[in-house]
N, C-alpha and C positions, 0 to 999 in steps of 0.2 A: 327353418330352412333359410340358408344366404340368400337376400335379397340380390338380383341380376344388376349388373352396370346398368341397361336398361331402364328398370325401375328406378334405380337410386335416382338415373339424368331426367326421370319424369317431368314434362313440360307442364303438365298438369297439378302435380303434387303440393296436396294443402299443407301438410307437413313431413318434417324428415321423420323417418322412422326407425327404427333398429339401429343396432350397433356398425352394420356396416355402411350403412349410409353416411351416419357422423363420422366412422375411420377415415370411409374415403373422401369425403369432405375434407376434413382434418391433415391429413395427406398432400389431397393438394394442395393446400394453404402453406404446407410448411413445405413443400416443392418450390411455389413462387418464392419460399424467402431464401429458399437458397440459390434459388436463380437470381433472384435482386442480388444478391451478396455479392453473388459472384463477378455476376454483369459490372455493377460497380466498380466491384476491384480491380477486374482485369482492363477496366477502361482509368484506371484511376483517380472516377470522378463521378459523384453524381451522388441520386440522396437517397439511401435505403431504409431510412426510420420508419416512413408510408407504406410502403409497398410490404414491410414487415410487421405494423400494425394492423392495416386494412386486410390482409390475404385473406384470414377466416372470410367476412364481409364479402368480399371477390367470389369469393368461390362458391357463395351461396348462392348470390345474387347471380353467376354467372351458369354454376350447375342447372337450379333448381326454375329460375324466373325468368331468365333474358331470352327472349327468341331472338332467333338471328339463323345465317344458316353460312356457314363460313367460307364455302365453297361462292357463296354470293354476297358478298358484302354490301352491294348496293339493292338487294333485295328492298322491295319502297317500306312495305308493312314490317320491317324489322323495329324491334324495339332499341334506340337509340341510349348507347351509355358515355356515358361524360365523363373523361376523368379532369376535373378543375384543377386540383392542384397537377399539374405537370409536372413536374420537378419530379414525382414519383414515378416516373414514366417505365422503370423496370417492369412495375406493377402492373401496368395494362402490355405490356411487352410480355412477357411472363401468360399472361391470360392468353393473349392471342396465338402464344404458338400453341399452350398444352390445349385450348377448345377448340383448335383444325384449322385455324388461319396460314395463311400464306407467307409465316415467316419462321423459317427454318431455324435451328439451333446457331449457326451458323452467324443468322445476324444479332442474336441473343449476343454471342460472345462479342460481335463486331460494336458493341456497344458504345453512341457516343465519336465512332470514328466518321471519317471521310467514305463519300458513297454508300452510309451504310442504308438500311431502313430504320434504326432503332436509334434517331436522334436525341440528342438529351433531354426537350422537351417533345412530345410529340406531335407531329405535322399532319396535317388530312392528306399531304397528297401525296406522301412519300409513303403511309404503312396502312398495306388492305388493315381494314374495323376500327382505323380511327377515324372519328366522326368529326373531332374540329380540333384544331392547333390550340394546345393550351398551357401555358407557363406562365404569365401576367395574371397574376392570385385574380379571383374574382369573375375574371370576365368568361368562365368556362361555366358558373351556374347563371349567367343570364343568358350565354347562348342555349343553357338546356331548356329555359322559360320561353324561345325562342323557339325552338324544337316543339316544344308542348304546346303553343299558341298557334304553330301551324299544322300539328295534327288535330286538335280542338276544330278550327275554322276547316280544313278539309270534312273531318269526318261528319260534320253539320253541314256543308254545301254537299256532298256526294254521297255519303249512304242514306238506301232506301231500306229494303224490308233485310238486304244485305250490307254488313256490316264491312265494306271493303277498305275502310280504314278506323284500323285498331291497336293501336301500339300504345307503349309508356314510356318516357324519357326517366331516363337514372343519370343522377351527378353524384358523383364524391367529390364531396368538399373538406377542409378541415378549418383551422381557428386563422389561419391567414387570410384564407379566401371570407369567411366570416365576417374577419375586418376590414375587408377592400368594401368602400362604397357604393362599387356598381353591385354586388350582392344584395345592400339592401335595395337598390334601387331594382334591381329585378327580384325580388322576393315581394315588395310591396305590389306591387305589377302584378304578380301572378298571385297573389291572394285575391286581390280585388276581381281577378278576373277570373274566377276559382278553375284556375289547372288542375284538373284533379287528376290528370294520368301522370302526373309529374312528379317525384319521389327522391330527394336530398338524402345520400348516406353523408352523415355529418362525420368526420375521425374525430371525436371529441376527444383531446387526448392531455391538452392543455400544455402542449411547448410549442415554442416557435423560437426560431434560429439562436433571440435572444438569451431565452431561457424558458422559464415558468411563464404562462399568457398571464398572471397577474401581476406582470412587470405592465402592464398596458392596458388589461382587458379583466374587464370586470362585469361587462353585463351577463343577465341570463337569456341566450341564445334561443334557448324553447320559450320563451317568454315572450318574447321579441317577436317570433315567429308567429306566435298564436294570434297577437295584434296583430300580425297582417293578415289573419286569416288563414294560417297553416293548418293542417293536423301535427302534433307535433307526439312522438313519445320517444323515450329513454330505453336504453337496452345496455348490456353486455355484449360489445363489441367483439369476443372473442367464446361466446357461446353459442353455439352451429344453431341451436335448435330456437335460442330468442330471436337469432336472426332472420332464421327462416319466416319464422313466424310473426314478427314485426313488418316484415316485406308485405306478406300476405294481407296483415292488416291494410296499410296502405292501399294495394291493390284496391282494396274494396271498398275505399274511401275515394267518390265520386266528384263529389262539390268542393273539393280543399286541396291544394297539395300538400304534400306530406313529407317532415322530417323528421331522421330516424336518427337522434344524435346514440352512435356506438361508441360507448364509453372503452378507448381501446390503450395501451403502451405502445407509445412510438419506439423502436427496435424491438418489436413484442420478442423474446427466444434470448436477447444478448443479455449473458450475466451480468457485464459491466457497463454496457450503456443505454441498455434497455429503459426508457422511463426518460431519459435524459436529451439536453439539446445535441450531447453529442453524436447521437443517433440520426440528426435528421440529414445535415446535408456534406457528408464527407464520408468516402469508405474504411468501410471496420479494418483494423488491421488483420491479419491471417490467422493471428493467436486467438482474435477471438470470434472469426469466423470459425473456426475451430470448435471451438467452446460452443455457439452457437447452432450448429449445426449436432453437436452429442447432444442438447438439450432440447433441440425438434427431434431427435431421433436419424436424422436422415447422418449418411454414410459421411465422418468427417473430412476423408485425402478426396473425396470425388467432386469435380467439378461440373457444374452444371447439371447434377445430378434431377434424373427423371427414372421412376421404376415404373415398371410392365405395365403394370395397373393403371397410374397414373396416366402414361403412355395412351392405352389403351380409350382414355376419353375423346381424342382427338377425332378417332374413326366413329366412335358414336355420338359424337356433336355432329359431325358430318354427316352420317345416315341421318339424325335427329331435324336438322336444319334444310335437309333436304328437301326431307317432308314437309315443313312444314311452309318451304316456299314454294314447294310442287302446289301444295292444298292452294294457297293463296292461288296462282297464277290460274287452277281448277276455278276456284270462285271470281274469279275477274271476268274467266270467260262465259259465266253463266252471267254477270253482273251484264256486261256488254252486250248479251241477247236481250235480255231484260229491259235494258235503259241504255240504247246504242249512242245516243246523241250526249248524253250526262258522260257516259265511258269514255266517249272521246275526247270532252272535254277533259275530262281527270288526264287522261293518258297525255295531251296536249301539254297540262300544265307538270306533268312529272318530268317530261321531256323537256321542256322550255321553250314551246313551239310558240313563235309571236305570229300572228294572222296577217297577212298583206296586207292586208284592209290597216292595219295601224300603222300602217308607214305611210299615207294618204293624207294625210294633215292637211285639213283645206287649207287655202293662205290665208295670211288678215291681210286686211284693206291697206293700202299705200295712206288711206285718210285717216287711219287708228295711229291715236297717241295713247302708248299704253307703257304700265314700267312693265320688267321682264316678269316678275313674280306673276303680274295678273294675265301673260299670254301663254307662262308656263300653265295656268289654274286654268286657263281654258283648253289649253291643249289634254289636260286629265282629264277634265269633260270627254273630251273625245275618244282619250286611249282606255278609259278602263272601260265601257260598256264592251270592248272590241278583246279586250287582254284581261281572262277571267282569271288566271294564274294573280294579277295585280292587286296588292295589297300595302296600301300607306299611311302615312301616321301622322303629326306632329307633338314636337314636345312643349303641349299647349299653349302653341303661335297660330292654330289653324289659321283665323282669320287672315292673318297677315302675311301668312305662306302659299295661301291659297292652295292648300292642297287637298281638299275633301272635296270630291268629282260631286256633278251635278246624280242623282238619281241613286246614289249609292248610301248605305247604314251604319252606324258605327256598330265596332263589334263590342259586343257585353254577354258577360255570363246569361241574359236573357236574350240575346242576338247574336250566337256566333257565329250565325252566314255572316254577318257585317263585313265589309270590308276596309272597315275605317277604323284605325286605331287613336285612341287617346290616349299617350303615355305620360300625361301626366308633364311637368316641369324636371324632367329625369333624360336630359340627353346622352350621358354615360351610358346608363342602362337600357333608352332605347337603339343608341347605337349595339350592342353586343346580343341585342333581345334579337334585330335585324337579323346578325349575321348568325343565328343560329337558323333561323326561317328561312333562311338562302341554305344554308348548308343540309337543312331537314330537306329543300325539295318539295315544289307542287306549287310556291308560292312565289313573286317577285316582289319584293322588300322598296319600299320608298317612304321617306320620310322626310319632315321639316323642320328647319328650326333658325333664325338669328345664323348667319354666317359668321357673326364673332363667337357665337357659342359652339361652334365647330369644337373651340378648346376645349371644351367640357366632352366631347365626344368623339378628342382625335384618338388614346389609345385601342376605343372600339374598331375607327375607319383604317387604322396599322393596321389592327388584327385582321380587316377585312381583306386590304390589298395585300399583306403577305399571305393569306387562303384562297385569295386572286374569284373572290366572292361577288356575284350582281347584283351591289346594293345600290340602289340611288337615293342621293344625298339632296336634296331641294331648298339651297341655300340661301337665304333671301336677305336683304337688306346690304349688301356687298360694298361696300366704300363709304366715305365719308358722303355720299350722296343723302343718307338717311337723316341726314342735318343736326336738328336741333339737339336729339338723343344725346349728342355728346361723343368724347374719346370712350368711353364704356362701354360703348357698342357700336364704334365704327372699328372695324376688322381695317389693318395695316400691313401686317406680316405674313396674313393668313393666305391670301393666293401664292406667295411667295415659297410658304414654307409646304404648303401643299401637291404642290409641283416637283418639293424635292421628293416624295413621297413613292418607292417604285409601284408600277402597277395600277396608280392613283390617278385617274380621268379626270382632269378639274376641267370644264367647260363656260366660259364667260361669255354671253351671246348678248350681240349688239340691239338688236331688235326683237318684235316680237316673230319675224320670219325666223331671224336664227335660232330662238328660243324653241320653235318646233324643228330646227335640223338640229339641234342640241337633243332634243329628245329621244331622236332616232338610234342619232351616236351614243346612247347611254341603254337604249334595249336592243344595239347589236354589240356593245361590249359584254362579252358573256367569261370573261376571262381579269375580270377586276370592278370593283365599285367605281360610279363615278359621279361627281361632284356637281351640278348644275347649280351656278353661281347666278346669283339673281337681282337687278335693282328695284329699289323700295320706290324710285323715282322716273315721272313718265319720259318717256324715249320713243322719237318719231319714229314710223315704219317706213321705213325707202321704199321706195317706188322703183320695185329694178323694170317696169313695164317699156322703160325710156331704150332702156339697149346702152347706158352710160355706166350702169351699175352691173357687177358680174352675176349671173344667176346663185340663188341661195343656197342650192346644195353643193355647189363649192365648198361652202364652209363644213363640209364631212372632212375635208382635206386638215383640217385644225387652221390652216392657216392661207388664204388668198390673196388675188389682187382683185381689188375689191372695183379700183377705177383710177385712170392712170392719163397725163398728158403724155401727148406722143413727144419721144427725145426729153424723157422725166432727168431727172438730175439729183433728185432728192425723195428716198424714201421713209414716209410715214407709217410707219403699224401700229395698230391700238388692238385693245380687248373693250368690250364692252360699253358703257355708256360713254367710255372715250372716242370709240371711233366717230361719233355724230362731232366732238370735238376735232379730229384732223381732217373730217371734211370740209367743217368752218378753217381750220385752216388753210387746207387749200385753195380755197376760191381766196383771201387775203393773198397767199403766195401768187396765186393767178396774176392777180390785178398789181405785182410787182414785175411780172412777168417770168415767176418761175418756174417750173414744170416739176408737176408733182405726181408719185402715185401713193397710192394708198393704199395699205394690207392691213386687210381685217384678220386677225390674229386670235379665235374662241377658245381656240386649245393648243398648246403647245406640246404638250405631249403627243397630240395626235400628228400635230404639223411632224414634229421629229421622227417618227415612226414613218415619212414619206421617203417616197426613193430621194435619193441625191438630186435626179434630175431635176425629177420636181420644185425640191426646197431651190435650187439655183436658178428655176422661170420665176420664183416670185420675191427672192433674196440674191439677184447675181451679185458676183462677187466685185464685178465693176463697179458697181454704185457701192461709193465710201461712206456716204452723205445718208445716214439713216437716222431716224428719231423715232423712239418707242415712247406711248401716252400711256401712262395706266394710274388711275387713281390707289395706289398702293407700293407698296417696298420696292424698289428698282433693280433688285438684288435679280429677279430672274431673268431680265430682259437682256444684260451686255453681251451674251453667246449673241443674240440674233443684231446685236447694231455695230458689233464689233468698236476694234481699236479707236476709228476715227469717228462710232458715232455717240450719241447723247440720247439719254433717259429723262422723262418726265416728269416723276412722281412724287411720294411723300414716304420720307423716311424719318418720321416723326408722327404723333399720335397728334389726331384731331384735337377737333374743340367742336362748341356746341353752339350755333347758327344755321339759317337759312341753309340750306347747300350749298343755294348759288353764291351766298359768300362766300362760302368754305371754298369752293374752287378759287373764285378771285383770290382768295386770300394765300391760298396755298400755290399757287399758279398751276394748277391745269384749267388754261385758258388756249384759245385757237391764238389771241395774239401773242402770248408768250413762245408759240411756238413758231409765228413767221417771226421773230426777232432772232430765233435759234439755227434757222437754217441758213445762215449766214453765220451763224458762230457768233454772232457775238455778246455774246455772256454765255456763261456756265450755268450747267442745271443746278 
């Protein structure tokens, strides 16, 4: 007897069975490759090798194992899928509409264009059931380790005798993403810290753009993997029934993540370039999509072609996903009789609810000399007992970033309540690990590291601010202030080059009061990560108790008047451990008899995002006479001091002394600056 669409879509199903399950398996597979074909071609552009490779794989994984329920994309307990290489993006295009997603044929064809949903590579916020924006090889399997470390740490802090968080993260990877370094830096990561719901479809297929991967690439991949503690095994990438059952293995493999290299042909179906690099990133020509499509079987003059059957999964992914996030939403609310105060707390953290109580930052004392690093580390003290959603890391700089809160456990395969990560000397990887843990949900993402190491972990913080993701970044050691270390790790270009960055919150707070309104501004920006810039050296706390200094939550504004003689003549704005420098300035200009104000300057970004009026009460356009301080590149400052005014800083890489040298020597000094408000010399 034909087994029903029903049965074959079984969520349950240990294996495929009969003839018609492998058809219509089979079927869909070569449905996707004629939709990639097609998509591509008619956009004339994009890479159909993957998406014609992987389909078997897709379709297994997406029939028989992926919960999900398409009518709700954001459903929380869905099981999360990763396509890493992007570039294939037909392929998860393709998936989404024939399993009942929200995207119509319509933007299949509009492939690639303007407005469409079906961008070249795929974007989280442009197409319902895409999980995160991935095209930069690599960084799409350590957002899935990221994914899988905050269903790990959820389902150990909230389920009781109820399992109310249960899912598995799936990537498809292939030999590029392979060779991107941040792969192995999140594979090593998630071995040691055994993800076992985590599950790599590898396209083992051995081309990349160049040609053969043994123009390059010569290690063994499962090998590799096994050192880190993978489960690792081999299949047949284009046999329904090893796939199936490969998956399954996995599934049942608890302590280890798991990958499944599917030994596959890139353009699987093309007579002529099937196997070859010409298949991967350019559309086939017609003659032999042609060709192509007789030897899947599917109709060769029809475009876009989907048949009945086929068709037909859409409505029963729908029924199917209905159910099973009806059931969930059923067991949440038996969860929440059960354990009301735990439920609320989950449901808090799904939602991103921050508590009042954490915006309450006692102040420090006017009599505290503290650098910024250690008023950031105590204000963690304060924010995670209050911000259970809160989870942070270093890329072992703890110490010196101060960022593992008082009362709080690191997380390990034997402590995954923890809420303290250690990732290791891996800022690549833990930057991309973050922005998966943001984008999975339940969790807020914070980490540390060396502010010049930022380099090692800017492709992660792009990928963050163009997903417009709330990661924060706990930057420490910020300027040449960190002295003796050297030009090797005193950051120069990097506040500069970070600001150009869209969506990118960089924060440089002068004290340790700013330091706590710095914190605020980075858990109410819920709309991009952001940067808290930090010094390795101690910095007086103003005393704004006098009524001379402006109160501290000014500085939400990015940018204030900080303190001002009346009938000023000359504007000063610094960031950071510079402003204590144009306050010493000013009292020298005082005792000249000039009249000065002073703009504390933490963010520039946020100051620009102020109304106009605003930015003209504390930058009018009358005053010509401006001087900007910052121990770094000057390149970001001339919008704010305009034509007639002058920059401070160092456009040049340090050297290794005292600090207080280093500033003498470089001239960010308070007297270099009364010489300059008179103009005479040049910065």
């Amino acid at each position: 007897m034909q087994a029903t669409l029903t049965t074959i879509l079984n969520k349950e199903s240990k294996m495929l069975t009969g003839v018609a399950s492998s058809v219509l398996i089979k079927e869909t597979a070569n449905t996707i490759r004629g939709l990639s074909m097609d998509g591509v071609r008619a956009a004339n552009s994009g890479h159909p090798g993957l998406p014609l490779g992987m389909a078997d794989v897709a379709a297994v994984l997406w029939s028989n194992h992926l919960q999900f329920d398409p009518q709700n994309p954001h459903w929380f307990d869905r099981d999360r899928f990763v396509l890493s290489g992007g570039h294939g993006s037909m392929l998860l295009y393709s998936l989404l509409h024939l399993y009942g997603y929200d995207l119509p044929m319509e933007e299949l064809k509009n492939f690639r264009q303007w407005g469409s949903k079906t961008p070249g590579h795929p974007e989280v916020h442009e197409t319902p059931g895409v999980e995160t924006t991935t095209g930069p090889l690599g960084q799409g399997v350590a957002n899935a380790v990221g994914m899988a470390l905050a269903e790990k740490s959820l389902a150990a802090r909230f389920n009781t005798d109820t399992q109310i968080i249960n899912h598995y993260t799936y990537v498809m990877a292939g030999d590029g993403d392979m060779q991107e370094g941040v792969s192995h830096e999140a594979a090593a990561f998630a071995g040691h810290n055994k993800l076992g719901k985590l599950i790599l479809l590898y396209d083992d297929n051995n081309i990349t753009i160049d040609g053969a991967t043994d123009l390059s690439f010569s290690e063994n991949v499962l090998e590799r993997h096994k050192a880190y503690g993978w489960h690792v095994q081999s299949i047949d990438g284009h046999d329904i029934d090893a796939i199936n059952e490969a998956i399954e293995k996995a599934k049942l493999e608890k302590n280890r993540p798991s990958i499944i290299a599917c030994k596959t042909v890139i353009g699987f179906g093309s007579p002529n370039r099937g196997g070859t690099a010409k298949a991967h990133g350019e559309p086939f020509p017609e003659e032999e999509i042609i060709l192509t499509k007789e030897a899947l079987g599917l109709p060769a003059d029809a475009k876009f072609y989907v048949s009945e059957k086929v068709a037909a999964i859409a409505k029963e992914m729908k029924e199917r996903g209905g159910t099973l996030s009806a059931n969930w939403v059923s067991k949440l609310k038996k969860y929440e009789a059960n354990n009301p105060e735990l439920a609320q707390t989950l449901k808090d953290c799904i939602a991103g609810n921050i508590p009042v109580d954490a915006f309450e930052i006692p102040a420090f004392s006017a009599e505290k000399t503290m650098a910024t690093r250690a008023s950031s580390g105590a204000v963690l003290d304060y924010l995670a007992p209050r911000i259970p959603a809160l989870m942070g890391g270093s890329a072992d700089l703890t110490p010196s970033n101060k960022t593992f809160p008082k009362g709080e456990s690191s997380f390990s395969p034997d402590n995954p309540k923890g809420r303290y990560i250690h990732y290791g000397v891996r800022e690549h990887g833990m930057g991309a690990i973050m922005n998966g843990m943001a984008l999975h949900g339940g969790v807020l993402p914070y980490a540390g590291t060396f502010f010049v190491f930022s380099d090692y972990m800017r492709p992660a913080m792009r990928m963050a601010a163009l997903m417009e993701q709330q990661v924060i970044y706990v930057l420490t050691h910020d300027s040449i202030g960190l002295g003796e270390d050297g030009p090797t790790h005193q950051p120069i270009a990097h506040l500069a080059s970070l600001r150009a960055m869209p969506n990118m919150s960089v924060i440089r707070p002068m004290d340790a009061n700013e330091t706590a309104e710095a914190w605020k501004m980075a858990l109410k920006n819920k709309k991009g990560p952001t940067c808290l810039v930090l010094t390795r050296q101690n910095l007086p706390t103003l005393d704004r108790s006098t009524g001379i200094y402006a109160p501290v939550k000014n500085a939400q504004k990015g940018g204030y008047v900080l303190t001002e003689d009346e009938g000023y003549t000359t504007i000063l704005i610094a960031s950071g451990s510079e402003v204590e420098i144009a306050l010493d300035a000013k009292k020298i200009l005082n005792e000249k008899g000039e009249k000065i104000r002073v703009v504390s300057m933490p963010s520039t970004d946020i100051f620009d995002k102020q109304s106009k009026a605003y930015k003209d009460t504390v930058l009018p356009a009358d005053c010509r006479k401006r001087i900007a301080i910052e121990a770094g590149a000057t390149l970001s400052w001339y919008k704010y001091v305009g034509l007639d005014g002058k920059v401070i800083g160092i456009d040049r890489f340090g050297a290794s002394a005292p600090y207080q040298r280093l500033y003498e020597e470089l001239g960010i000094t308070a007297i270099r600056i009364g010489k300059l408000t008179k103009y005479e010399e040049d910065c």
